[in-house]
N, C-alpha and C positions, 0 to 999 in steps of 0.2 A: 593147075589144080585149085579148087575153089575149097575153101575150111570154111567152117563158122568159130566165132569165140565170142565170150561172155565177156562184154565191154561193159558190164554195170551192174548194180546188184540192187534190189531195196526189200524193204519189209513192213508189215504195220501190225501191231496189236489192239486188239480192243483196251482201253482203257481199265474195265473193269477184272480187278482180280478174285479169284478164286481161291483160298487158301486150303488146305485137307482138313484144319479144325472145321472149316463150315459143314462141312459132311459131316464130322464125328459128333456134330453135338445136332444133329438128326439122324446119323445112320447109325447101325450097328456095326461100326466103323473105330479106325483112330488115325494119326496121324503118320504113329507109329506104323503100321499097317499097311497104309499104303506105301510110306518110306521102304521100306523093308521089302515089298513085295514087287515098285514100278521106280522105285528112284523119283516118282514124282510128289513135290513140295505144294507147286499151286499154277493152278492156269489161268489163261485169260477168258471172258465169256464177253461174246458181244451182246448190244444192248438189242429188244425187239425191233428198234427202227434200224436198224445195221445188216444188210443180208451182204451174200458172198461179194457182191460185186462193190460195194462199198469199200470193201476189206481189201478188194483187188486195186482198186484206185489209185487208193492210197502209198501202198504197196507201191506200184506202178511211176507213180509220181515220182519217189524216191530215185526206183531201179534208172526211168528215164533221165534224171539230174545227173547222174553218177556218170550217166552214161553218153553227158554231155549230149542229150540226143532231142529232136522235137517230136512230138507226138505224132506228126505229121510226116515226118521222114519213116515211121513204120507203115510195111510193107506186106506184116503177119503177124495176130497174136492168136497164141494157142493158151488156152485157159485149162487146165485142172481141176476141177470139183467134183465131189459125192455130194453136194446141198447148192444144187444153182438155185438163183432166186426164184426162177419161174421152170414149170415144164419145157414152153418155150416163149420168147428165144434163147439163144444160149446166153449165159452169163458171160463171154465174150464181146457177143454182139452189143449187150449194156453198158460192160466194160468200154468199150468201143467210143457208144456216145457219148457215155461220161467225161471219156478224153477231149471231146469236142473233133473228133475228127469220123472221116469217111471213108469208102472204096477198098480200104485193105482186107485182105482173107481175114474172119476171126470166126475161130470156131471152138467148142467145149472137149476136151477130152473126160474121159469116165473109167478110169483103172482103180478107183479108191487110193489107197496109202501110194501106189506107184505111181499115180496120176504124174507127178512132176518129173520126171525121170521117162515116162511115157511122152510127156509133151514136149521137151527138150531134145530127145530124138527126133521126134517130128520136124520139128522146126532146124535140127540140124540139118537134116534131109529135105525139109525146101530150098535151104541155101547154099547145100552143097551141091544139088539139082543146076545151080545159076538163075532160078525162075523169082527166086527173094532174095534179099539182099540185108534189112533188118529185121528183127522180128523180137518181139517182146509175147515173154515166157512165163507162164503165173500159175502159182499153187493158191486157193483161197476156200478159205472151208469153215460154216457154221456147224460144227456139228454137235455144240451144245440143243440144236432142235430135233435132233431126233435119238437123243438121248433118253431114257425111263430114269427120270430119278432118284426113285428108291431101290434100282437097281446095283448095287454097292459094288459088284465086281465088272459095270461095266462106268458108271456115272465119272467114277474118280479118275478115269483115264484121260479125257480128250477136253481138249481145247479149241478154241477160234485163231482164227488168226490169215493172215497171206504175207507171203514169197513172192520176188518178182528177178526175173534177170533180163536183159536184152543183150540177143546174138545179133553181133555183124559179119558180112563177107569180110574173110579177109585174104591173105596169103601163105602164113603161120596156122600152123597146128591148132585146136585151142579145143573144139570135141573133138577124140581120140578114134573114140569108140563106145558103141551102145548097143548091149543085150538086153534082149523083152521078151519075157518068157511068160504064159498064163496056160492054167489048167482048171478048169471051171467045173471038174468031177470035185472039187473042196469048197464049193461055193457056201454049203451047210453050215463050215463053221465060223463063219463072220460073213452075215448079211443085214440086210432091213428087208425084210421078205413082207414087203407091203406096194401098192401099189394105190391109187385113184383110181375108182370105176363107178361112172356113174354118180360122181359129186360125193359119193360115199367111198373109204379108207377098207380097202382087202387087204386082208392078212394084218398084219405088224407095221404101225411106222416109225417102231423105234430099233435100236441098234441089238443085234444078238449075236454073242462070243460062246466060243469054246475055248477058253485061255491057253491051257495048257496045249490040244490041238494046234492051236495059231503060232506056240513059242517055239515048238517041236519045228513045226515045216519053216517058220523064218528064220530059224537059225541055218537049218540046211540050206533052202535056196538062196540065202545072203551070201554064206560062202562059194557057191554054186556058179554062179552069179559073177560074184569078184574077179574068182581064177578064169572064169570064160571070158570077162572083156579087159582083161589084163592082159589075155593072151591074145584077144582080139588086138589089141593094138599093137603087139608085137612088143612089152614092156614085161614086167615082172614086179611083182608086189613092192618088192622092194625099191621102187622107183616111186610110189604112192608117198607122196607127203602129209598127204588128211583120209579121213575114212568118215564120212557122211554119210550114217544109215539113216534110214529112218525113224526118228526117233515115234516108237511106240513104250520102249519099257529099257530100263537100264541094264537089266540083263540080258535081253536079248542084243542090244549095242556089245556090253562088255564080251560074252559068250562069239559074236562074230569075230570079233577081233583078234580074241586069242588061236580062234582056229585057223586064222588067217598069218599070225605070227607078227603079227602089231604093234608094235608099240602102245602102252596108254596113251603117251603122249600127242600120237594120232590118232586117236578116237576123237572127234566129235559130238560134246553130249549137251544137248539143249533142253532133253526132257522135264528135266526139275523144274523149270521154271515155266514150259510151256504148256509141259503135257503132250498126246498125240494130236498134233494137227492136220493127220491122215495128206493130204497132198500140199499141207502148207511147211510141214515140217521139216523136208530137207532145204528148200529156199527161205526160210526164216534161221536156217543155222548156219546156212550157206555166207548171208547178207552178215550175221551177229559178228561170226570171226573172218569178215572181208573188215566189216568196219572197225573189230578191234585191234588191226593190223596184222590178227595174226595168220589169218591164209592172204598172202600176197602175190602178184605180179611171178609167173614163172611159176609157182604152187602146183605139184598134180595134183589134181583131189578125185577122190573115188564116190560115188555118189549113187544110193539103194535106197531102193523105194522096195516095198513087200504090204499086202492087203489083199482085200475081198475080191474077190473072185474066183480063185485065186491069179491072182497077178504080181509078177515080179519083175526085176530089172536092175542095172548098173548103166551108170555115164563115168567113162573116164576123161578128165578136163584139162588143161594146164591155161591156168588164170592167165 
């Protein structure tokens, strides 16, 4: 039997930070406010000459060092974005040359917030196939551009940022199991309902929420979700060393957890400092506490993506 497992992990941020005073002392906002209402402090914004695939790179760089691996020994990258650089090609294929290398599969996935939880099965299921062998995995997302920034209950949410892991064959367990669930009758209340036609912008090309809509059904399908690929791998929550949601809001983190009988201490919380990085989020929290020693070698971790489309999912891991 052929597994795949996460031999490396890496991340990058834009340099520039965001903090919630700079909204408040333009919006009819505070700091307060947003604290209170998303757990979130301040995020990062990349700069105009920085698009996804830059953010991916970097990222990428990282995951591949860790992972003791050449750029050239990959054999698949699946990429994750709602903001690729271009229509086309995909921000995989840029990714691609930017590494200096050629001929391996690399293509975009587009699940929004689930994007990376999306792309990780994927690329479980090349390698579990026996047709790949490594494959590098990436969350990477501007989506401070298609932001409205006077928009106060959607602006203060999201961040830049990319995630990166690289699976190898191995013979050990390391993806468990992955549930992927989407239902696109909710696509209304979190989209960019715009498009390019004709060199001219139809519809919207910025981001629209129904909050409370969004919080209602993430909460449910997170839990939904967990118990389905918990029990997909024949394990039991209580086996879960880490709980990696996606980080959108701190209550929706907190609120999953408890209904899942969690510990705090396994929750996972990145949001305050990141913000939502819609597909960059769970591999930028993934890499944080890889590198601060505290998910280790042996670690289950449970790992939920939830976003527009509606689209959801779980990966259950053991590092």
């Amino acid at each position: 039997m052929i597994y795949s497992r996460i031999v490396g992990t890496g991340s990058f941020l834009p340099p520039r930070v965001m903090t919630n005073q700079e909204f408040a002392a333009r919006l009819n906002t505070s700091d307060e406010w947003i604290r209170t209402r998303t757990g979130i402090v301040q995020r990062h914004i990349a700069d105009k000459s920085q698009a996804s695939s830059d953010l991916a790179l970097e990222a990428s760089r990282r995951a591949l060092q860790a992972a003791d691996t050449r750029a050239g020994d990959l054999d698949l990258i699946v990429l994750a974005t709602s903001t690729p650089d271009y229509v086309f090609p995909s921000t995989a294929c840029l990714l691609q040359a930017k590494l200096g290398i050629k001929g391996c599969a690399a293509f975009d996935v587009q699940a929004v917030c689930s994007g990376f939880v999306y792309a990780l099965a994927t690329a479980d299921a090349f390698i579990k196939s026996g047709t790949h062998k490594r494959a590098l995995v990436i969350g990477a997302e501007v989506f401070s551009r298609i932001l409205d920034w006077n928009d106060r209950g959607t602006c203060v949410l999201f961040g830049d940022g990319a995630g990166a892991a690289v699976l190898a064959a191995g013979s050990k367990p390391g993806v468990h199991a992955s549930v992927l669930r989407a239902d696109g009758s909710h696509a209304e209340i979190l989209s960019v309902p715009g498009n390019v036609c004709g060199g001219a912008i139809v519809g919207t090309p910025f981001l629209r929420m129904d909050g409370q809509a969004v919080f209602k059904f993430a909460v449910r399908v997170l839990e939904e979700s967990a118990r389905e690929t918990v029990a997909a791998a024949q394990m039991a929550l209580e086996d879960v060393d880490w709980l990696i949601p996606h980080q959108a809001n701190v209550r929706i983190l907190e609120a999953t957890a408890r209904k899942l009988g969690l510990a705090h201490d396994k929750l996972v919380v990145t949001v305050d400092h990141h913000g939502n990085t819609s597909a960059a989020s769970v591999p930028l929290a993934l890499d944080e506490y890889v590198r601060a020693g505290k998910i280790r070698s042996g670690h289950r971790v449970l790992m939920q993506g939830v976003g527009g489309g509606f689209t959801w999912g779980s990966s259950l891991v053991t590092l």
